[in-house]
C-alpha positions, 0 to 999 in steps of 0.5 A: 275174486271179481274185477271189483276187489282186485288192483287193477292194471291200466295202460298209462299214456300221455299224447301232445297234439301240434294244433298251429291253426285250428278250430278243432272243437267249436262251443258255438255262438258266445252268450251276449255275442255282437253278431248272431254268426259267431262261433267261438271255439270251447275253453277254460279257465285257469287263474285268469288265463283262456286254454282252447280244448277239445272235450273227452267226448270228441277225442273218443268219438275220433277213436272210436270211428279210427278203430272201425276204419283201421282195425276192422271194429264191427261197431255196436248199432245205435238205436234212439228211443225219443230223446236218448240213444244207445248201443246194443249194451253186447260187448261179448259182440262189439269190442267197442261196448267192451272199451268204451262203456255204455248205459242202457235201460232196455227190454231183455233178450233171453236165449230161447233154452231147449227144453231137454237139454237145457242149451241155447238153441242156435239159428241158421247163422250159428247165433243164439235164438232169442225172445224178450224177458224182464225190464232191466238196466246194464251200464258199464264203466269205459276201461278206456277213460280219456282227459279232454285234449286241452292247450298246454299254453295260455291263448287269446283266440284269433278273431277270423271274419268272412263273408258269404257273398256268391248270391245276389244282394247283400254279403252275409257276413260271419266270424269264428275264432281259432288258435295255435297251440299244443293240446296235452291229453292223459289216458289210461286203459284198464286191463282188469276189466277189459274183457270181462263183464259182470253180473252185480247189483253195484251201480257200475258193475251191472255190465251184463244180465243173467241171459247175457252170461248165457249168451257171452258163454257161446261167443266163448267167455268163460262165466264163474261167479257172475263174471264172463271172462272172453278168452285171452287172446281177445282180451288180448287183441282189443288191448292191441288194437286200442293202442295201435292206432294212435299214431293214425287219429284224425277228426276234429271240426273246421279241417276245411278251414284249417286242417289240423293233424291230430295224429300225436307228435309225442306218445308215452307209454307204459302199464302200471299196477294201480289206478293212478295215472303218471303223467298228468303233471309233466308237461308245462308251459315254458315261454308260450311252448310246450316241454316236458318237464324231465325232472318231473318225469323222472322223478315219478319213474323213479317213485313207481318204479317198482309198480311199473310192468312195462318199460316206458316207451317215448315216441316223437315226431321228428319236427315236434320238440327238437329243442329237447330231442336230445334231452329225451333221447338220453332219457334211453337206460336199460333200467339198472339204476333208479329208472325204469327201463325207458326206450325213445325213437320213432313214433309209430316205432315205439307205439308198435314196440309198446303193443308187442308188450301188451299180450303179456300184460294182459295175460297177467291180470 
């Protein structure tokens, strides 16, 4: 059974990021703006009212790079052609276009067969030898999908002037808004796919080519019915490794202005059997502060219950949400009633307590 036609097991998480002053993703100068040097910040709108956010794309963007600096990642090479620019479309080699998807329209690289035997012959570097083949198109949907991070809290950007004036003649002046408030973001990642690239006409799916079975099968993946599978404790590792880092995220633009900790002050965990993600509706907007809404919470535990293959971890930053400290520490059980087994302290201690779960997860799908 190929990844397609299976019920896919995913990672389900939520993160609250404390954003008291920042400018973390700018939209650029407003349409119709009064000054040509102003910047304002990317929003939406919701009934009338303005929440900041910070789109997906820069949130991936600061996950991607994190994994490269703290777990080791050998991140896909980028190439431009014109107007479009692309990763190697390897994730037999780079765990990123394993976890983060890609599309590419290229020329294929065909292992080079020794006649005889019928094997891929291999270089000096113990490396497949490749020549070119046919046109051919790969994509690949992320397994790693991510909301964009936006305000819990409806805002009015503060206007902030200044002035260039360290040159002679007149100043030049310029103006950039922020905010404060705290930037709500659900992702989820797919252990199905994780790890495993398939070979099919269906739009999506047509992750890898023939002659990348081929060459996915030297790296070690196991191929059966156009899938190449990379063994478990790969699969296994970048499951880990994608996680393991959230306590550490850092990025955003205006940090010489304002400098933003983006590293999550509330993390919930859990891995769920089934696509759907739990947590998009338990974090409201209370008197202008972010809460997490406990009814709500317990209520979708107790519905999925049964569907969950994890305990559910909470992790808080002591400082963030003290009001409701306690109120979420009771939330601990060892899931003899309605509710799942729940675990809450520490931050990086339940980040890294959910990890030492996920080998087992992943060996399950």
């Amino acid at each position: 059974m190929n990844t397609q036609t299976r019920v896919h097991t995913t990672v389900n998480g939520l993160v609250l990021i404390d954003a008291p002053h920042s400018a973390l993703n700018m939209l650029g100068q407003a349409e119709g703006a009064a000054a040509e040097n102003q910047v304002v910040v990317k929003a939406i709108q919701r009934a009338g009212q303005v929440y900041p956010y910070v789109s997906a794309q820069a949130w991936r963007y600061w996950w991607r790079n994190l994994l490269a600096a703290e777990s080791g990642w050998k991140l896909s090479p980028i190439e431009r052609e014109k107007k479009i620019a692309f990763t190697q479309a390897q994730p037999w080699l780079y765990p990123d276009d394993d976890v983060f998807g890609y599309m590419r329209a290229q020329v294929e690289m065909v292992p080079v067969v020794d006649k005889n035997t019928g094997e891929p012959q291999i270089d000096e570097q113990g490396q497949p030898k490749l020549k070119k083949g046919k046109n051919i198109t790969l994509t690949r949907v992320s397994p790693l999908k991510c909301s964009p991070l936006v305000s819990v809290m409806a805002q009015r950007p503060t206007r902030d002037f200044g002035v260039m004036s360290r040159h002679e003649g007149d100043p030049v002046p310029y103006e950039h808004q922020f905010y404060s408030t705290v930037l709500k973001g659900i992702f989820s990642l797919d252990l199905t796919t994780l790890g495993r690239f398939e070979n099919s006409a269906k739009t999506g799916f047509q992750n890898i080519s023939e002659a990348g079975l081929k060459l996915a099968q030297v790296t070690g993946a196991v191929v059966n019915d156009n899938v190449a599978e990379m063994p478990l404790n790969v699969r296994q590792e970048r499951a880990m490794d994608t996680i393991a880092v959230l306590p550490y995220l850092n990025g955003g633009a205006n940090q010489t202005l304002h400098l933003t900790d983006v590293a999550p002050k509330l993390v919930i965990l859990t891995v769920l059997r089934g696509g759907n993600h739990l947590f998009m509706n338990i974090i409201q907007d209370e008197r202008a502060q972010a809460k997490v809404d406990i009814k709500a919470f317990k209520e979708v535990l107790s519905v999925f219950k049964d569907r969950l293959l994890a305990p559910v971890f909470i992790g808080r930053r002591e400082g963030f949400l003290n009001e409701q400290a306690d109120e979420l520490t009771s939330l601990a059980n060892d899931g003899s009633g309605n509710l799942p087994v729940i675990h809450v302290g520490e931050l990086n201690a339940m980040v890294e307590q959910f990890c030492q779960r996920l080998p087992d997860a992943v060996s399950q799908v």
